[in-house]
DRENDO-1510 file (C-alpha; in Angstrom, 1 decimal, always signed):
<recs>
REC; n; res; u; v; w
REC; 1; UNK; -83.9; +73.7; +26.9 .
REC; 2; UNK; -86.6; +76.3; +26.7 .
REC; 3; UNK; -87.5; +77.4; +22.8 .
REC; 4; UNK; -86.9; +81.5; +21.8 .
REC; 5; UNK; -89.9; +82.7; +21.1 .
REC; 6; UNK; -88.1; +83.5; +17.5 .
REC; 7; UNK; -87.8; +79.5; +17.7 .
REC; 8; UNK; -91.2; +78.7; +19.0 .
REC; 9; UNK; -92.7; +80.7; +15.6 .
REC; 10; UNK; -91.1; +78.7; +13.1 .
REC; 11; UNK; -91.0; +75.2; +15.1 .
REC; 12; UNK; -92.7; +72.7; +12.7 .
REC; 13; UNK; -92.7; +75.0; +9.4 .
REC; 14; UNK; -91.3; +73.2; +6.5 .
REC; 15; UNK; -89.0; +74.5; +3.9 .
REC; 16; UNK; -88.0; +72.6; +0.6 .
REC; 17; UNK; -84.5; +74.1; -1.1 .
REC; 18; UNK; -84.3; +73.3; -4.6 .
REC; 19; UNK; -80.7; +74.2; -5.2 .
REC; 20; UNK; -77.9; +72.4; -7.1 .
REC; 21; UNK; -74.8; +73.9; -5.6 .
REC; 22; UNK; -74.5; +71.9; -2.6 .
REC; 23; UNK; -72.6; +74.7; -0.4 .
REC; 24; UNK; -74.9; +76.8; -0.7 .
REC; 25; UNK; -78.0; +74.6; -0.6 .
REC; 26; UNK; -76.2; +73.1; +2.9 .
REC; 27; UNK; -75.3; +77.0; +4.4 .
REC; 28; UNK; -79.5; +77.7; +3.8 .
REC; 29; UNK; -80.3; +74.7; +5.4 .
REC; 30; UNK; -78.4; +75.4; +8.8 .
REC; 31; UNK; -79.2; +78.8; +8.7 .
REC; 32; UNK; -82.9; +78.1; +8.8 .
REC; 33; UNK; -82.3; +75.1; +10.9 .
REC; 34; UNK; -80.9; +77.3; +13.5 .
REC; 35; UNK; -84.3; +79.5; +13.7 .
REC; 36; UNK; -86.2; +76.3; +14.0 .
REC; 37; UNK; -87.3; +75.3; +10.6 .
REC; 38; UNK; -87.7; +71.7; +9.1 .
REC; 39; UNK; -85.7; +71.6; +6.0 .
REC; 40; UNK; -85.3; +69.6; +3.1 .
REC; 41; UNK; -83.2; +69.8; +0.2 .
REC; 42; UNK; -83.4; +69.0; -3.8 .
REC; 43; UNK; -80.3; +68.8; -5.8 .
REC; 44; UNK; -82.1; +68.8; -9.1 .
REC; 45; UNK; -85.3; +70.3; -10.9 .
REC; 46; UNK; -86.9; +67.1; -10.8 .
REC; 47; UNK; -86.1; +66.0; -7.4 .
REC; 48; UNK; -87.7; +69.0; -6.3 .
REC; 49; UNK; -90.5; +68.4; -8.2 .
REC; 50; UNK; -91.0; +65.0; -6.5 .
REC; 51; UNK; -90.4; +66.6; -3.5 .
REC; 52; UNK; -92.8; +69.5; -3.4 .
REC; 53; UNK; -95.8; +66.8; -4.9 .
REC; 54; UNK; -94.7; +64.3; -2.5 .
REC; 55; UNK; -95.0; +66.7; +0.8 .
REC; 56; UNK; -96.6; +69.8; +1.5 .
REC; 57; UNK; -94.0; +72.5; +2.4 .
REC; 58; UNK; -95.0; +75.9; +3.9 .
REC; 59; UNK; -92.5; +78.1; +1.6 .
REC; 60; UNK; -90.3; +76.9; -1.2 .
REC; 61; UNK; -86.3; +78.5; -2.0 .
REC; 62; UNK; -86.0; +77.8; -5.8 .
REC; 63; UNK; -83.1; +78.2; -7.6 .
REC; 64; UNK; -83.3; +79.5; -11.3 .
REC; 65; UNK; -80.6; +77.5; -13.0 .
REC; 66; UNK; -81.4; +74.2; -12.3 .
REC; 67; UNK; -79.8; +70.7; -14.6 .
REC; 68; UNK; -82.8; +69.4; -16.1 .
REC; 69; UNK; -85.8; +71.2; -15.6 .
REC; 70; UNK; -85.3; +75.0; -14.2 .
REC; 71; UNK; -86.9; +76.5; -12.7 .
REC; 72; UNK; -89.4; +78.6; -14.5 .
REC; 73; UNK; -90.6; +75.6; -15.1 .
REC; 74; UNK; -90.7; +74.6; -11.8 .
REC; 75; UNK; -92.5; +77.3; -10.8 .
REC; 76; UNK; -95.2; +77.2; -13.2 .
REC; 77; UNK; -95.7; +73.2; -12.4 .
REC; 78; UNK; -96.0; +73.9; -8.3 .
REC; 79; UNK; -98.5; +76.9; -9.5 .
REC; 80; UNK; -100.9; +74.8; -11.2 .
REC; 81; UNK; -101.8; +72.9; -7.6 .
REC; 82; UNK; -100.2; +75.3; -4.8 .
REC; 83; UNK; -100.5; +78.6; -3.8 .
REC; 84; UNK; -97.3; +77.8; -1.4 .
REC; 85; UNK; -95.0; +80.8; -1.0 .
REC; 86; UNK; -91.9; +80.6; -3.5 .
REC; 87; UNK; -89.0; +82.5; -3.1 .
REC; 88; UNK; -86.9; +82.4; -6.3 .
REC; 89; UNK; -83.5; +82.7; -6.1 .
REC; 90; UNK; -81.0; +83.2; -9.3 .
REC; 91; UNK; -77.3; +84.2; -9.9 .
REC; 92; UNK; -78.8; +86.1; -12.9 .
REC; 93; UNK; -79.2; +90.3; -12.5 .
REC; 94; UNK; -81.8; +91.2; -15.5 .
REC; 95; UNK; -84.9; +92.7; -14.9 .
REC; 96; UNK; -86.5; +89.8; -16.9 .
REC; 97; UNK; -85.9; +87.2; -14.8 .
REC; 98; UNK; -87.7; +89.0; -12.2 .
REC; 99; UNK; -90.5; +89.8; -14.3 .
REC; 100; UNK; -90.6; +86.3; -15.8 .
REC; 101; UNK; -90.2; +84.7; -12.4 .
REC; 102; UNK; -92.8; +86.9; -10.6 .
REC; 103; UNK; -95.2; +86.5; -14.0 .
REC; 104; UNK; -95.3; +83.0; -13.0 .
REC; 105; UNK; -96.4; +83.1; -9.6 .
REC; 106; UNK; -93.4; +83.5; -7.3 .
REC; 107; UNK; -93.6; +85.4; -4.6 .
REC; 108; UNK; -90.2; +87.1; -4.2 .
REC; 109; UNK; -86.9; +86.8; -6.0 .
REC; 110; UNK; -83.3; +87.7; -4.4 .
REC; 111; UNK; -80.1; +87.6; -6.4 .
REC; 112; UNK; -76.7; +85.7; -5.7 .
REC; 113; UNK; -74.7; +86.6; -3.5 .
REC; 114; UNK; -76.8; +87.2; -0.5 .
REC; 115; UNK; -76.5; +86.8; +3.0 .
REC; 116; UNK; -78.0; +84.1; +4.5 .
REC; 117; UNK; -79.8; +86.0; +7.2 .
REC; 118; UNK; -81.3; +88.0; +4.5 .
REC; 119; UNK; -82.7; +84.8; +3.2 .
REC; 120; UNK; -84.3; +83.6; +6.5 .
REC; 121; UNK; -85.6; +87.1; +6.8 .
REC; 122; UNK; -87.5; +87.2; +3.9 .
REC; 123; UNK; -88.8; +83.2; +4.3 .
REC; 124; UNK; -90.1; +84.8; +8.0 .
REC; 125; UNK; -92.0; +87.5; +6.1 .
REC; 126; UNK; -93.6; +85.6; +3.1 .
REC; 127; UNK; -94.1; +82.9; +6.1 .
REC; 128; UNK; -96.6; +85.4; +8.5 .
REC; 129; UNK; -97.9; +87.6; +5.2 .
REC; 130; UNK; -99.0; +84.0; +3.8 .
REC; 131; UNK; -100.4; +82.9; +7.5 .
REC; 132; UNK; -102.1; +86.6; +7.7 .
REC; 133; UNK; -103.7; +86.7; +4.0 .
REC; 134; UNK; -104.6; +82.8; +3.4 .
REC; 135; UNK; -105.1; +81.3; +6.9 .
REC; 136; UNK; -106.9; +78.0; +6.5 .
REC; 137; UNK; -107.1; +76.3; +3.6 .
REC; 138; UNK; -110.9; +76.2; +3.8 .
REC; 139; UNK; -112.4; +79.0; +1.0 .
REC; 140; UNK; -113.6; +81.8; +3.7 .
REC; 141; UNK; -116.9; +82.4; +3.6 .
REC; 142; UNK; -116.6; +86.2; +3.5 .
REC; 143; UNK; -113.8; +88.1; +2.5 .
REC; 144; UNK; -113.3; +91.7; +3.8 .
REC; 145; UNK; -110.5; +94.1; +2.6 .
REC; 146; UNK; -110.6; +98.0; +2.7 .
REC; 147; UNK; -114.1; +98.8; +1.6 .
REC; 148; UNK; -114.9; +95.7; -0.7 .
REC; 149; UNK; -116.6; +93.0; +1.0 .
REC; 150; UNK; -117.0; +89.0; -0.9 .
REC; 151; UNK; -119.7; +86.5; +0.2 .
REC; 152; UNK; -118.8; +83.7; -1.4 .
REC; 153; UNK; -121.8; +81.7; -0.6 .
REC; 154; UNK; -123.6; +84.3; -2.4 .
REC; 155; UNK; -121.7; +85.1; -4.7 .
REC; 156; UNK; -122.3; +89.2; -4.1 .
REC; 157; UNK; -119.5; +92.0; -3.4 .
REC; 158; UNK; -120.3; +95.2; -1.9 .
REC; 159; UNK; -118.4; +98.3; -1.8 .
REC; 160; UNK; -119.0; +100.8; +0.8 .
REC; 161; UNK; -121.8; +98.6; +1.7 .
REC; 162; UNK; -123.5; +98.7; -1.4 .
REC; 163; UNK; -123.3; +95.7; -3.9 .
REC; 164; UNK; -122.3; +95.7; -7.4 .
REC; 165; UNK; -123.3; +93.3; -10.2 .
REC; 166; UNK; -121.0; +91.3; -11.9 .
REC; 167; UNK; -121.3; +88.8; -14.4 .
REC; 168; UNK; -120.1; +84.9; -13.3 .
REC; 169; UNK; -116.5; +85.5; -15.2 .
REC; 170; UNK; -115.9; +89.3; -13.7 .
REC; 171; UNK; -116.8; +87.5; -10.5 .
REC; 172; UNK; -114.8; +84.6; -10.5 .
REC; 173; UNK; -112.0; +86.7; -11.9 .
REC; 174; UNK; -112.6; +89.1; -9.1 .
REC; 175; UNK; -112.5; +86.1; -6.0 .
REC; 176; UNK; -109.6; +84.2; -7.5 .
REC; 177; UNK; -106.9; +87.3; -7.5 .
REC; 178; UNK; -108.7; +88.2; -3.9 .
REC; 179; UNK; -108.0; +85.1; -2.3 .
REC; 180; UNK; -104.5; +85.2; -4.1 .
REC; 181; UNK; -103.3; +88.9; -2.7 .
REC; 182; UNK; -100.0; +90.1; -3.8 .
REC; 183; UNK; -99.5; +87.0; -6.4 .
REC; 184; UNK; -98.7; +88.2; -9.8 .
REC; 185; UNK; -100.8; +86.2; -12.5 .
REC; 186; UNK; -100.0; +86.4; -16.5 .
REC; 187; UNK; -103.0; +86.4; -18.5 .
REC; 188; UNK; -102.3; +83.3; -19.8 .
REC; 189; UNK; -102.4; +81.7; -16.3 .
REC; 190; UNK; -105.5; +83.8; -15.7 .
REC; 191; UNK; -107.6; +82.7; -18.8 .
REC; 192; UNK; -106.5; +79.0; -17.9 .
REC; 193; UNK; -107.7; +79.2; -14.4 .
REC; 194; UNK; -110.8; +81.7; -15.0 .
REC; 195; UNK; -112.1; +80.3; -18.6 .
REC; 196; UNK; -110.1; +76.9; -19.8 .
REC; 197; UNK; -109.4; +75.6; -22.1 .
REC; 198; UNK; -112.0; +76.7; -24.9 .
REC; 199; UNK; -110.5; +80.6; -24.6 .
REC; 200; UNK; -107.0; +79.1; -24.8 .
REC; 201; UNK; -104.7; +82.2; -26.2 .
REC; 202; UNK; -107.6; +84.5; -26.1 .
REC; 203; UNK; -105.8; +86.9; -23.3 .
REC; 204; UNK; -107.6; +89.6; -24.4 .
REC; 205; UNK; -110.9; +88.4; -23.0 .
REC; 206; UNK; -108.6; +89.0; -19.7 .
REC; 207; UNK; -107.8; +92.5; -20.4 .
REC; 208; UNK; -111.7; +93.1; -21.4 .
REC; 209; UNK; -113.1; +91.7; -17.8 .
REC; 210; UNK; -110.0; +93.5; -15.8 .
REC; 211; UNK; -111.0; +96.8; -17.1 .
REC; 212; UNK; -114.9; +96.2; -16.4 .
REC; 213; UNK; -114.1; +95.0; -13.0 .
REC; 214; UNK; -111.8; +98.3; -12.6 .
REC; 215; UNK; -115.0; +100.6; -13.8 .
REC; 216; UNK; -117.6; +99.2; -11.5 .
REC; 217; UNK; -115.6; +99.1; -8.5 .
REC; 218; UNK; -114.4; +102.6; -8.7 .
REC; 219; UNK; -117.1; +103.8; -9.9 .
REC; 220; UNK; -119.7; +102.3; -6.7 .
REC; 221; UNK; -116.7; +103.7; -4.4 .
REC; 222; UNK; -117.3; +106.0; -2.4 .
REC; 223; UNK; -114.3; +106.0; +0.2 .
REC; 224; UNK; -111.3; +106.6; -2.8 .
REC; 225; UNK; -110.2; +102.8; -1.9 .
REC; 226; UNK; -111.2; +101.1; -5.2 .
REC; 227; UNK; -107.5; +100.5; -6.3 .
REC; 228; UNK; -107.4; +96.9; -6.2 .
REC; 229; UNK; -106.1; +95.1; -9.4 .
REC; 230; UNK; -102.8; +96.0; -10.3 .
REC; 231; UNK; -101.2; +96.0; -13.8 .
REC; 232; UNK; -97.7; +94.5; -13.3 .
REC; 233; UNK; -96.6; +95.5; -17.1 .
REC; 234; UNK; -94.7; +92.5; -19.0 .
REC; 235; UNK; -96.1; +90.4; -16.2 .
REC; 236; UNK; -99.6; +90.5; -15.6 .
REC; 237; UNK; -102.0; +91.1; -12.4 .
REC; 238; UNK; -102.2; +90.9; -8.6 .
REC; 239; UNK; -104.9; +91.7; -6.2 .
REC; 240; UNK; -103.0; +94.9; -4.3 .
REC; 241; UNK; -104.2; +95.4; -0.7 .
</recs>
């Protein structure tokens, strides 16, 4: 039988569901089964942790509420190693899961009850924007987006065309959210992966570098395109593109 082209797309992706009510965790897995998808499923927090350090999976459906470890702290763990799309899912309606949830790196969060074609439409978008933004898992070389430009071997970033000086943390601070596009990072996370442990707490030392790295690259711009880093408040940063 000749594959959809819908088919074709998502032929050999792999999706972990970290979900403890089993109807639901079952209904997700045909659903994405049906477009083509390899699925597996995790009944517990720690299950799903196995799982996800066990295999590599191109997208993960986490449920909030989890027995044992939840998944916040699921989240966070799977952060620390993978920038694999997570798509968090939750029964609960306040605003400060999704902030919480999106704080710690997950990509998306949709509230019970949903339909289950919403789910697999949203997995096929965080699927191709992930594919589009990342690509290969080799660090690119250069990266281009609107008018700022990254060599990486060099370690130099123009604007316009034009570079602009950075110090090595304003740097490193810029390339890490710019090969992370759209992720929200806390500034806990960020002084973690940018500084370590010797500036552990310290988060204003993020603030400080965010708003230097703001001035120069609006201030070399020439275009009106200097808008990059984006203050998710209660939550953090992403790189905006």
């Amino acid at each position: 039988m000749l594959l959809s082209l819908k088919e074709e797309w998502s032929l050999n992706k792999k999706i972990l569901i970290v979900e403890d009510e089993v109807t639901i965790a079952e209904l997700e897995k045909d659903y994405l089964e049906i477009d083509g998808f390899e699925v597996d499923i995790a009944f517990t927090g720690l299950d799903g942790m196995h799982k996800a350090d066990d295999k590599q999976y191109d997208l993960i459906i986490l449920d909030l509420m989890l027995p044992g470890i939840n998944g916040f702290e699921i989240c966070k763990k799977i952060r620390e190693k993978s920038n694999v799309p997570i798509l968090m899912v939750s029964a609960k309606k306040e605003d400060i899961d999704k902030i919480r949830g999106l704080g710690l790196g997950a990509d998306d969060y949709i509230t019970k009850p949903f339909s289950p074609s919403e789910l697999v439409a949203r997995v096929k978008a965080h699927l191709s924007r992930y594919e589009r933004l990342v690509g290969m898992n080799e660090p690119k070389k250069e990266i281009t987006i609107k008018n700022l430009t990254i060599h990486s071997e060099a370690r130099r970033v123009l604007i316009d065309g034009r570079e602009i000086i950075l110090t090595t943390k304003e740097y490193d601070l810029l390339y890490f959210l710019a090969t992370n596009p759209d992720h929200v990072f806390s500034k806990e996370v960020l002084l973690d992966r940018i500084w370590g442990i010797e500036h552990y707490g310290d988060t204003a030392t993020v603030t400080v570098h965010v708003g230097k790295l703001r001035e120069k690259i609006e201030k070399a711009s020439q275009s009106g395109q200097a808008q990059f880093i984006e203050t998710v408040w209660g939550a953090g940063y992403r790189f905006k593109i």
